[in-house]
Short mmCIF file of the C-alpha atoms (twelve columns), coordinates in Angstrom:
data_MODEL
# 
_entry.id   MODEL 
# 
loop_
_atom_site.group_PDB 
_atom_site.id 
_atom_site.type_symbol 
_atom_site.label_atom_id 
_atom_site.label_alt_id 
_atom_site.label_comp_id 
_atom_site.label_asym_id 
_atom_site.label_seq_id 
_atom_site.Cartn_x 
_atom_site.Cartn_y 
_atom_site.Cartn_z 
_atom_site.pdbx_PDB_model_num 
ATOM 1   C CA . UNK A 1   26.002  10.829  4.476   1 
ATOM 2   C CA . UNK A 2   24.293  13.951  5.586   1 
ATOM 3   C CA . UNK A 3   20.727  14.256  3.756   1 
ATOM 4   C CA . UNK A 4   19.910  17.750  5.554   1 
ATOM 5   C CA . UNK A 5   21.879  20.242  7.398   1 
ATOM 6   C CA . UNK A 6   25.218  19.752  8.357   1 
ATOM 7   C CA . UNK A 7   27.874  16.983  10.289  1 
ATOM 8   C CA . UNK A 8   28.786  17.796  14.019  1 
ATOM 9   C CA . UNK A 9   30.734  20.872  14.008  1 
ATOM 10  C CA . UNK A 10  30.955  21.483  18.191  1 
ATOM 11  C CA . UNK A 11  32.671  19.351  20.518  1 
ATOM 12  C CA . UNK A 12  29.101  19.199  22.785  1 
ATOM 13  C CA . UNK A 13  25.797  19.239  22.574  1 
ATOM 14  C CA . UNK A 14  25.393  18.553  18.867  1 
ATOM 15  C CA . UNK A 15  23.648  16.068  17.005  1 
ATOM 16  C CA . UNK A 16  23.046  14.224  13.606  1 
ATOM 17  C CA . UNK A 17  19.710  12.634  13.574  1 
ATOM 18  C CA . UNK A 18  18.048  9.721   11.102  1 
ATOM 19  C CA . UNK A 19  14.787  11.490  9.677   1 
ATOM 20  C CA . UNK A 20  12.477  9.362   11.017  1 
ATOM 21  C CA . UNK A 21  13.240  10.717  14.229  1 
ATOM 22  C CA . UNK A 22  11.184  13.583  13.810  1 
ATOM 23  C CA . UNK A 23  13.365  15.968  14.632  1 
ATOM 24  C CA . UNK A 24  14.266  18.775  12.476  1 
ATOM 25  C CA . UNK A 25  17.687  20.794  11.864  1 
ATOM 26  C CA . UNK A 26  17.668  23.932  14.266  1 
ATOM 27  C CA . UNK A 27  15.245  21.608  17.116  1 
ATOM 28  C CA . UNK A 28  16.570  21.352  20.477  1 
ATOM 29  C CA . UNK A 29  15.893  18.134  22.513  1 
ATOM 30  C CA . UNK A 30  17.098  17.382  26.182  1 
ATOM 31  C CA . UNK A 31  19.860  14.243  26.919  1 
ATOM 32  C CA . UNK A 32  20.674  14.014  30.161  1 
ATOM 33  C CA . UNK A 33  20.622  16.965  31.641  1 
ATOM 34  C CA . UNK A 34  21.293  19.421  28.826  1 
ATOM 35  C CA . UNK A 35  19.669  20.100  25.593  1 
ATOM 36  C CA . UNK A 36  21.551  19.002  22.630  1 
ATOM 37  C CA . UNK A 37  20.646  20.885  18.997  1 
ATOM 38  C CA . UNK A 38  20.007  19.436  15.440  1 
ATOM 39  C CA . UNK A 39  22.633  19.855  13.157  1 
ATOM 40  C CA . UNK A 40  21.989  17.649  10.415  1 
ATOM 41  C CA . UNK A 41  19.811  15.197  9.443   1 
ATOM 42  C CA . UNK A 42  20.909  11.436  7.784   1 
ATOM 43  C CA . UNK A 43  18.655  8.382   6.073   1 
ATOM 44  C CA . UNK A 44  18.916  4.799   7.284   1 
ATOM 45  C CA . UNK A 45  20.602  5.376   10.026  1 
ATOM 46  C CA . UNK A 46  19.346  2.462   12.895  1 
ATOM 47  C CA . UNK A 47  19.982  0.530   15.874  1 
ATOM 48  C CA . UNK A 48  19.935  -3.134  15.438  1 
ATOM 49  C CA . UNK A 49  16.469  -3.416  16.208  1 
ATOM 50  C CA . UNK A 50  15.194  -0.815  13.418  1 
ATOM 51  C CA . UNK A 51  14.220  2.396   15.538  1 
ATOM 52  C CA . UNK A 52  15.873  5.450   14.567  1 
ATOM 53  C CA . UNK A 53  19.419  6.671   15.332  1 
ATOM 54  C CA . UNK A 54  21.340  9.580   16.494  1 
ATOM 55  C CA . UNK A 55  24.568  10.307  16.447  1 
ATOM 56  C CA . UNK A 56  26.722  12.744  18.814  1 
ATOM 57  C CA . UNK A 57  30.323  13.213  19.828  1 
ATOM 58  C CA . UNK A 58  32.361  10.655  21.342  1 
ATOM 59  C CA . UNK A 59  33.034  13.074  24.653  1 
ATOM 60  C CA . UNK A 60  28.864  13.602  24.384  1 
ATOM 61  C CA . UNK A 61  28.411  9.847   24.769  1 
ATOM 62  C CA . UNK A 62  30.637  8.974   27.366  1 
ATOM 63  C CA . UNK A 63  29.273  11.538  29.257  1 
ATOM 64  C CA . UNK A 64  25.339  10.521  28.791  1 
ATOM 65  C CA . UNK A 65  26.809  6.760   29.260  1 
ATOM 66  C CA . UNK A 66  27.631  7.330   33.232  1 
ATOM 67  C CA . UNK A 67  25.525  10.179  34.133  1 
ATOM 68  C CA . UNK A 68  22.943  9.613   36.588  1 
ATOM 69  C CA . UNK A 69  19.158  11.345  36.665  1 
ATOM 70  C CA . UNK A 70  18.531  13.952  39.491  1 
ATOM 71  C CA . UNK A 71  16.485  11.335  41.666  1 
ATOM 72  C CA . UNK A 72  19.197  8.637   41.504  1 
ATOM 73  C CA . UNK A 73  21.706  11.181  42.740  1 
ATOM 74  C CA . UNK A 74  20.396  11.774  45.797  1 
ATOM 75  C CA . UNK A 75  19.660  8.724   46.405  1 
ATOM 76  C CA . UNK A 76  23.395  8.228   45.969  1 
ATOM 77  C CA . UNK A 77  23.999  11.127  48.243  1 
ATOM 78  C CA . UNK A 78  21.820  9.653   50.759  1 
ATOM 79  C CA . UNK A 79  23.616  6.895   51.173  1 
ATOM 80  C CA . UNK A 80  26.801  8.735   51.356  1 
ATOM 81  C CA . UNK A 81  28.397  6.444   47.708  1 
ATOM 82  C CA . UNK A 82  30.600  8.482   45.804  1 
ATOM 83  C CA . UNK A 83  29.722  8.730   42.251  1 
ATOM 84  C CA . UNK A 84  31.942  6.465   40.067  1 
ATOM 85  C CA . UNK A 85  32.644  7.854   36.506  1 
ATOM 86  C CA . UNK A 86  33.748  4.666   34.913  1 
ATOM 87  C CA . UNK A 87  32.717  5.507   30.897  1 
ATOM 88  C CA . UNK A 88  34.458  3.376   28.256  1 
ATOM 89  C CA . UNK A 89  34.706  3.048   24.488  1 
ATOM 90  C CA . UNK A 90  32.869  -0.353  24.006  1 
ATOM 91  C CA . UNK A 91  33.688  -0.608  20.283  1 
ATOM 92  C CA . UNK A 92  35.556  1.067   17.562  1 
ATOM 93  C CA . UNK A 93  34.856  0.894   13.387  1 
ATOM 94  C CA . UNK A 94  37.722  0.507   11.530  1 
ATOM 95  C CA . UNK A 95  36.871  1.353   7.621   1 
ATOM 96  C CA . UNK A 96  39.674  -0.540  5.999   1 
ATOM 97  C CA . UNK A 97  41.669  0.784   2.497   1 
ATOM 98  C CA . UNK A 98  40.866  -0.862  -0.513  1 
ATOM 99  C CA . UNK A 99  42.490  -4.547  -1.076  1 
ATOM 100 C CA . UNK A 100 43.206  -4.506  2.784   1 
ATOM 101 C CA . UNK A 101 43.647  -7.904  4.484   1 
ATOM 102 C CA . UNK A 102 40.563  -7.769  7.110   1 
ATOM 103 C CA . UNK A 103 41.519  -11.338 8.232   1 
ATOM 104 C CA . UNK A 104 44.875  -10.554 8.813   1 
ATOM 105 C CA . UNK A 105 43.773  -7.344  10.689  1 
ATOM 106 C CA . UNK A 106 41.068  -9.040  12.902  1 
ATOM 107 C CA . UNK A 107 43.820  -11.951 13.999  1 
ATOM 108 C CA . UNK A 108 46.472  -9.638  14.789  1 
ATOM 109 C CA . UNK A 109 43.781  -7.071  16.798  1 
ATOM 110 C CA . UNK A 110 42.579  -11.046 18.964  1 
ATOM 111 C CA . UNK A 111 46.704  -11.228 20.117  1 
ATOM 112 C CA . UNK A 112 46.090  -7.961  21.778  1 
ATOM 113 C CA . UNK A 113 44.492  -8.511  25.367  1 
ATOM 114 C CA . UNK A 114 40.943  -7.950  26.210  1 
ATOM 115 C CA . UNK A 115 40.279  -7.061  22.719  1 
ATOM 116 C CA . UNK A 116 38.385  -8.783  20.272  1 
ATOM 117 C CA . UNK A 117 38.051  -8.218  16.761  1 
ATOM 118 C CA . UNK A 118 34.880  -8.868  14.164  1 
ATOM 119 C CA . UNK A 119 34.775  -8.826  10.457  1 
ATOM 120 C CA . UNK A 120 31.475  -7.205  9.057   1 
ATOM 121 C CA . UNK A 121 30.347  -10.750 7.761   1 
ATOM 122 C CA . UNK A 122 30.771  -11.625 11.354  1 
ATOM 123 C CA . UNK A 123 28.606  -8.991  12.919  1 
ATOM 124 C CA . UNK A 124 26.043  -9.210  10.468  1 
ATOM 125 C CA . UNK A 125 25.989  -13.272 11.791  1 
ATOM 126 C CA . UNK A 126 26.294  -12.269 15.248  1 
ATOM 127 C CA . UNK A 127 22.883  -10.139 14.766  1 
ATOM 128 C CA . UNK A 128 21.178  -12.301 12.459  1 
ATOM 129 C CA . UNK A 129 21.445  -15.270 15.395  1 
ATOM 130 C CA . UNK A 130 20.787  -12.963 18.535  1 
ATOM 131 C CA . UNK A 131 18.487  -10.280 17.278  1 
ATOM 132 C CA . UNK A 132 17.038  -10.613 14.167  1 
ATOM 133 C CA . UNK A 133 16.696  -14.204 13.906  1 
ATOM 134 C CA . UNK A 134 13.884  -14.082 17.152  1 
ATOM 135 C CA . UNK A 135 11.780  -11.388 15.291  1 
ATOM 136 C CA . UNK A 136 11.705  -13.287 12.089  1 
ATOM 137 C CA . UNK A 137 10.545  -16.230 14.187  1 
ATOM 138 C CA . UNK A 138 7.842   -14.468 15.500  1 
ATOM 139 C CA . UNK A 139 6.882   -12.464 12.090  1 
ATOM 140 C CA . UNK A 140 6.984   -16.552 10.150  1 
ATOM 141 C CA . UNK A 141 4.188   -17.483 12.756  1 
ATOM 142 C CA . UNK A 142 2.268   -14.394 12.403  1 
ATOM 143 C CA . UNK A 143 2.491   -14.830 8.752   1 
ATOM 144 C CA . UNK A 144 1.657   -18.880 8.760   1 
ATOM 145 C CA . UNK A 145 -1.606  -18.017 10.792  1 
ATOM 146 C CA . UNK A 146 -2.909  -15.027 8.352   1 
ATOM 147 C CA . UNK A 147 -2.200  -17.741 5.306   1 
ATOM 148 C CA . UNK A 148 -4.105  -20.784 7.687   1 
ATOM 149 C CA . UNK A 149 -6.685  -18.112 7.934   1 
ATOM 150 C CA . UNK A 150 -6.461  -17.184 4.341   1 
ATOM 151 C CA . UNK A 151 -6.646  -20.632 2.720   1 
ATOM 152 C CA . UNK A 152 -10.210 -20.842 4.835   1 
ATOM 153 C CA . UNK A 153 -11.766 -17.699 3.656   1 
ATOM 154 C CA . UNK A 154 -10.735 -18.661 -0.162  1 
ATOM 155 C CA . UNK A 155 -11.761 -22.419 0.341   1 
ATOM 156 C CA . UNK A 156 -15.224 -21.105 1.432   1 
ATOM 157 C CA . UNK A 157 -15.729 -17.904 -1.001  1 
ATOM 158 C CA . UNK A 158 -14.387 -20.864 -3.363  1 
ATOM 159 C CA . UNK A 159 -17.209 -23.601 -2.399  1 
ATOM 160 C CA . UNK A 160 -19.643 -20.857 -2.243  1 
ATOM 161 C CA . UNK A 161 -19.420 -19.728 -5.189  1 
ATOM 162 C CA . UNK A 162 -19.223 -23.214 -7.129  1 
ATOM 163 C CA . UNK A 163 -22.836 -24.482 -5.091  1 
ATOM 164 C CA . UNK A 164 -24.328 -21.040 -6.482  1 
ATOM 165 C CA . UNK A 165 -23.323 -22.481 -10.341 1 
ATOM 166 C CA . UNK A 166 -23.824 -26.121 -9.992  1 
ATOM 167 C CA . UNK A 167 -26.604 -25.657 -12.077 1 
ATOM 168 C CA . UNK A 168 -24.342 -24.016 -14.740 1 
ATOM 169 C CA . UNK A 169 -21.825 -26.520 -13.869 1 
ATOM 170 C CA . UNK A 170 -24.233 -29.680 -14.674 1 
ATOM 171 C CA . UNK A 171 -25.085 -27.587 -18.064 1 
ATOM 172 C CA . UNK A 172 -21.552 -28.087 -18.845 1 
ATOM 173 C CA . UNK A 173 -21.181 -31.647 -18.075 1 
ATOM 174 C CA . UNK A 174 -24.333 -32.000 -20.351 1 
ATOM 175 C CA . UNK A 175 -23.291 -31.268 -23.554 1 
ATOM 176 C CA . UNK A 176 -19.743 -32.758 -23.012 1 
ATOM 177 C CA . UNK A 177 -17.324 -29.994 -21.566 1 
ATOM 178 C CA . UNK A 178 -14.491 -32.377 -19.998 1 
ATOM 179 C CA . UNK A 179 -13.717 -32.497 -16.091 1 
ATOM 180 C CA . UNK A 180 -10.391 -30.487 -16.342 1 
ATOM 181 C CA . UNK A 181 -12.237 -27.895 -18.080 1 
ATOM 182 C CA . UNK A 182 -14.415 -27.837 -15.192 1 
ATOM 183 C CA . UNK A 183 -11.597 -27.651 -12.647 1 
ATOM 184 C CA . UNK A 184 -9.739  -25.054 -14.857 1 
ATOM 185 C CA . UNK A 185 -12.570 -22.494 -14.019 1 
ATOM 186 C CA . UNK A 186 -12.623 -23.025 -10.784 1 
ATOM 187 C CA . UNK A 187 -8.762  -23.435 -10.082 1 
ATOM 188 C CA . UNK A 188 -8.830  -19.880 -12.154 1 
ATOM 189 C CA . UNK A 189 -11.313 -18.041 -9.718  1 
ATOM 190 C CA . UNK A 190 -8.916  -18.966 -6.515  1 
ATOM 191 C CA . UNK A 191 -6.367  -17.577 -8.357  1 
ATOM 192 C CA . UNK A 192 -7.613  -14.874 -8.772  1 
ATOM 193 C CA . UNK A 193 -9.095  -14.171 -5.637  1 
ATOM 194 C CA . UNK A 194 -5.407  -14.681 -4.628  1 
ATOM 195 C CA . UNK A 195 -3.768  -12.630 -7.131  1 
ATOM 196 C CA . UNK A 196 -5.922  -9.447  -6.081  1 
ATOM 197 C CA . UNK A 197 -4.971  -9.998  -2.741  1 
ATOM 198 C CA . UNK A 198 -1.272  -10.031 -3.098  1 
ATOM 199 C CA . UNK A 199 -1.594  -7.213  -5.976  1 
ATOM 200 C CA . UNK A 200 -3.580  -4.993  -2.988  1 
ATOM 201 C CA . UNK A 201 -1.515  -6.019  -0.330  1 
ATOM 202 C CA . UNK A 202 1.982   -4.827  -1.866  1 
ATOM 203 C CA . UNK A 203 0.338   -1.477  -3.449  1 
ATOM 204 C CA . UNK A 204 -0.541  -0.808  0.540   1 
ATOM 205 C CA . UNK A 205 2.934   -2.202  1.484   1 
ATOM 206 C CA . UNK A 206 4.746   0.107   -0.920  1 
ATOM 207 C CA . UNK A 207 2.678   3.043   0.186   1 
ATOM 208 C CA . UNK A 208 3.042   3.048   3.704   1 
ATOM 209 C CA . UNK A 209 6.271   1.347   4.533   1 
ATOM 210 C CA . UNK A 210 7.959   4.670   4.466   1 
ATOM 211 C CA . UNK A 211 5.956   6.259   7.150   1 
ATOM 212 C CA . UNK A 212 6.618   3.292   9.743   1 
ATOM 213 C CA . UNK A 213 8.700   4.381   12.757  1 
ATOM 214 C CA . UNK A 214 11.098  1.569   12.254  1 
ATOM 215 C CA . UNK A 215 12.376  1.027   8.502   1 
ATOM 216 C CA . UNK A 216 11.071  -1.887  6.308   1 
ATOM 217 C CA . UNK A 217 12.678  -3.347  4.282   1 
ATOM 218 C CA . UNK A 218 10.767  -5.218  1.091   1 
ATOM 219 C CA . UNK A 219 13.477  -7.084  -1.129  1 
ATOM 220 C CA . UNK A 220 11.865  -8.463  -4.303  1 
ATOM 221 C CA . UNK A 221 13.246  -12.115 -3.366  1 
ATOM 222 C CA . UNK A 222 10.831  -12.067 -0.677  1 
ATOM 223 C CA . UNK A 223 7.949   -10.648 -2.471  1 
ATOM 224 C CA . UNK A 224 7.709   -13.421 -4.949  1 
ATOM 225 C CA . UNK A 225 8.262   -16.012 -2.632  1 
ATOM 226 C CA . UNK A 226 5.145   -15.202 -0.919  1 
ATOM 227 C CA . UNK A 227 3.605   -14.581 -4.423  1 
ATOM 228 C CA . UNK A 228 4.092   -18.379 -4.778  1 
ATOM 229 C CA . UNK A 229 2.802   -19.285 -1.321  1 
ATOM 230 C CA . UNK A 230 -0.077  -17.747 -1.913  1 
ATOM 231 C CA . UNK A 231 -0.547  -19.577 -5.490  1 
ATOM 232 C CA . UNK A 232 0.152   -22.338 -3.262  1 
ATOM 233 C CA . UNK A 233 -2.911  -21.727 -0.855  1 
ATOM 234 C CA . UNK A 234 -5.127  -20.458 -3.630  1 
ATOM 235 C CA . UNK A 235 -4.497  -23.590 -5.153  1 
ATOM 236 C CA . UNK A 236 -5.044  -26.189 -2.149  1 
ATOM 237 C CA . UNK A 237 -8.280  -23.760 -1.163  1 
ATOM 238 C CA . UNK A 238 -9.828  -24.526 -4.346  1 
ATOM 239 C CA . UNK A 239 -9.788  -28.462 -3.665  1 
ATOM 240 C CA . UNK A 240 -12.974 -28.326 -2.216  1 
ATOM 241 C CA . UNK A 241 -14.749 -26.074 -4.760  1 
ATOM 242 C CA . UNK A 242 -13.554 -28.783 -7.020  1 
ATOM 243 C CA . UNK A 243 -14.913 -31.448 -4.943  1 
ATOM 244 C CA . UNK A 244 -18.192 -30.281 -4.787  1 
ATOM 245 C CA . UNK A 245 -18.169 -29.984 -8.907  1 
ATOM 246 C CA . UNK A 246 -16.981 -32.940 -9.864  1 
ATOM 247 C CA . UNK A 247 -20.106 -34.587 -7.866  1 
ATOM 248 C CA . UNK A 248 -22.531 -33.015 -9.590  1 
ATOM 249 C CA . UNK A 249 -25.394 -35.011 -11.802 1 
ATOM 250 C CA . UNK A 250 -25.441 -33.843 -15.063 1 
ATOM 251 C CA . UNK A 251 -29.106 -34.747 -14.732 1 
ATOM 252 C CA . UNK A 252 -29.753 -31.718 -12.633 1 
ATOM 253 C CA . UNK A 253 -29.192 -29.417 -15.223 1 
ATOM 254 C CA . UNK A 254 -32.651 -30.669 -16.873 1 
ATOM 255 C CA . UNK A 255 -34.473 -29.847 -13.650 1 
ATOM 256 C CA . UNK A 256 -36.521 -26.829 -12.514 1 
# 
C-alpha cells in the first residue's frame, strides 16, 4: 500500500521505495546504467534478510537482471563473447480469491514441468530454516553471553552490597527476624536491580527500533519471555548474597 506519493505509472525507470531507504518521492537514483525516479514511497516493504526494498517494473528488472557494468563489457568485447541476454521470471505471486483451494492450486501448478509451486505457510518454512533460522542462532548466543555476563555483575553488586550490611544483617538475626525474612530482602534487591534493567532496556528498544536500517520486530511474546529469564538470573545471582547472610554471627552485631 502506497504510504507517500504514488504506484508506478511508466513502463521504465520508475520506482516505489520502502521509507527506510532514504529516498524521497521526486529523488533520482542510478540502476544500471540509467537513473530511475521516486514515485512513491511504501512501509515494511523487505528482502528476506530485513534491508529495505524497492520495487520497479517487471521489463525494469529483467533488464537490470542481465545487464552488465561498463568494465565487464569490454572485457567481454575483448575477448570477442557475444553478450547473452538470457533474463527470466524466477517467481510469480498468485493472490488467491477468497475460499480458494491453495492446495489444490499448488498440486495442479507441480504437474506442470519445471514448475514448482509453494503455499505461503511453505515459504515462510522455507525462510525460517535457510535464512532466518542462522541469524536467530547467532542473536540466542549473543544474548546467552550478555545474560552469563549479567548474572555476574548482579551476583557481585548483590554480594557487595549484603558484606556492606552484615552488620545490619546480624542486628536482625539478634532480636529474632527469621532467615526467609533475611533472604526476602536480599532476593528483593536482585530483583530489582533486574527489573530496572529490563524496564530501561525496552524504553531504549521502543525508542530506537524505528530508526534501524533493517526493521525490528519486538512481539510482546518475546518480551516477557526474557522478562522471566531475567527473573531467572536475578534470582540465581542473588544465591551468593544469600550465602554470605545466612553465615553471619549474630554476635557481631554487639561489636564495635
Amino acid at each position: 500500500q502506497i504510504a507517500e506519493g504514488r504506484g508506478i505509472g511508466a513502463s521504465h525507470f520508475e520506482i516505489v521505495a520502502d521509507r527506510k531507504t532514504g529516498l524521497s518521492p521526486g529523488e533520482t537514483i542510478r540502476l544500471g546504467r540509467n537513473r530511475f525516479t521516486v514515485v512513491g514511497l511504501v512501509e515494511g516493504a523487505m528482502n528476506s534478510g530485513g534491508d529495505p526494498a524497492v520495487y520497479v517494473t517487471l521489463a525494469d528488472a529483467m533488464t537490470l537482471q542481465t545487464e552488465l557494468d561498463p568494465a565487464a563489457q569490454r572485457v567481454q568485447a575483448a575477448r570477442g563473447a557475444v553478450s547473452v541476454k538470457s533474463a527470466s521470471v524466477a517467481a510469480v505471486i498468485a493472490r488467491m480469491a477468497p475460499g480458494a483451494d491453495v492446495d489444490l492450486l499448488t498440486a495442479t501448478v507441480r504437474q506442470w514441468k519445471h514448475l514448482a509451486a509453494m503455499t505461503q505457510a511453505e515459504q515462510e518454512e522455507l525462510l525460517l530454516a535457510s535464512v532466518v533460522d542462522k541469524a536467530r542462532r547467532q542473536i540466542g548466543l549473543f544474548l546467552g553471553i550478555l545474560l552469563s555476563v549479567s548474572a555476574v555483575v548482579i551476583a557481585l553488586i548483590i554480594y557487595t552490597m549484603t558484606m556492606e550490611k552484615l552488620k545490619q544483617i546480624a542486628t536482625l538475626k539478634l532480636i529474632g527476624a527469621p532467615d526467609r525474612t533475611i533472604i526476602a530482602l536480599i532476593v528483593q534487591q536482585a530483583l530489582i536491580l533486574g527489573a530496572s534493567g529490563w524496564g530501561i532496556g525496552l524504553m531504549l528498544i521502543l525508542a530506537v527500533k524505528d530508526y534501524f536500517p533493517r526493521r525490528v520486530v519486538l512481539e510482546p511474546f518475546n518480551v516477557m519471555v526474557l522478562a522471566g529469564i531475567i527473573a531467572a538470573v536475578c534470582l540465581l545471582s542473588s544465591a551468593l548474597g544469600v550465602r554470605a547472610a545466612m553465615k553471619v554471627d549474630p554476635a557481631t552485631a554487639l561489636g564495635s
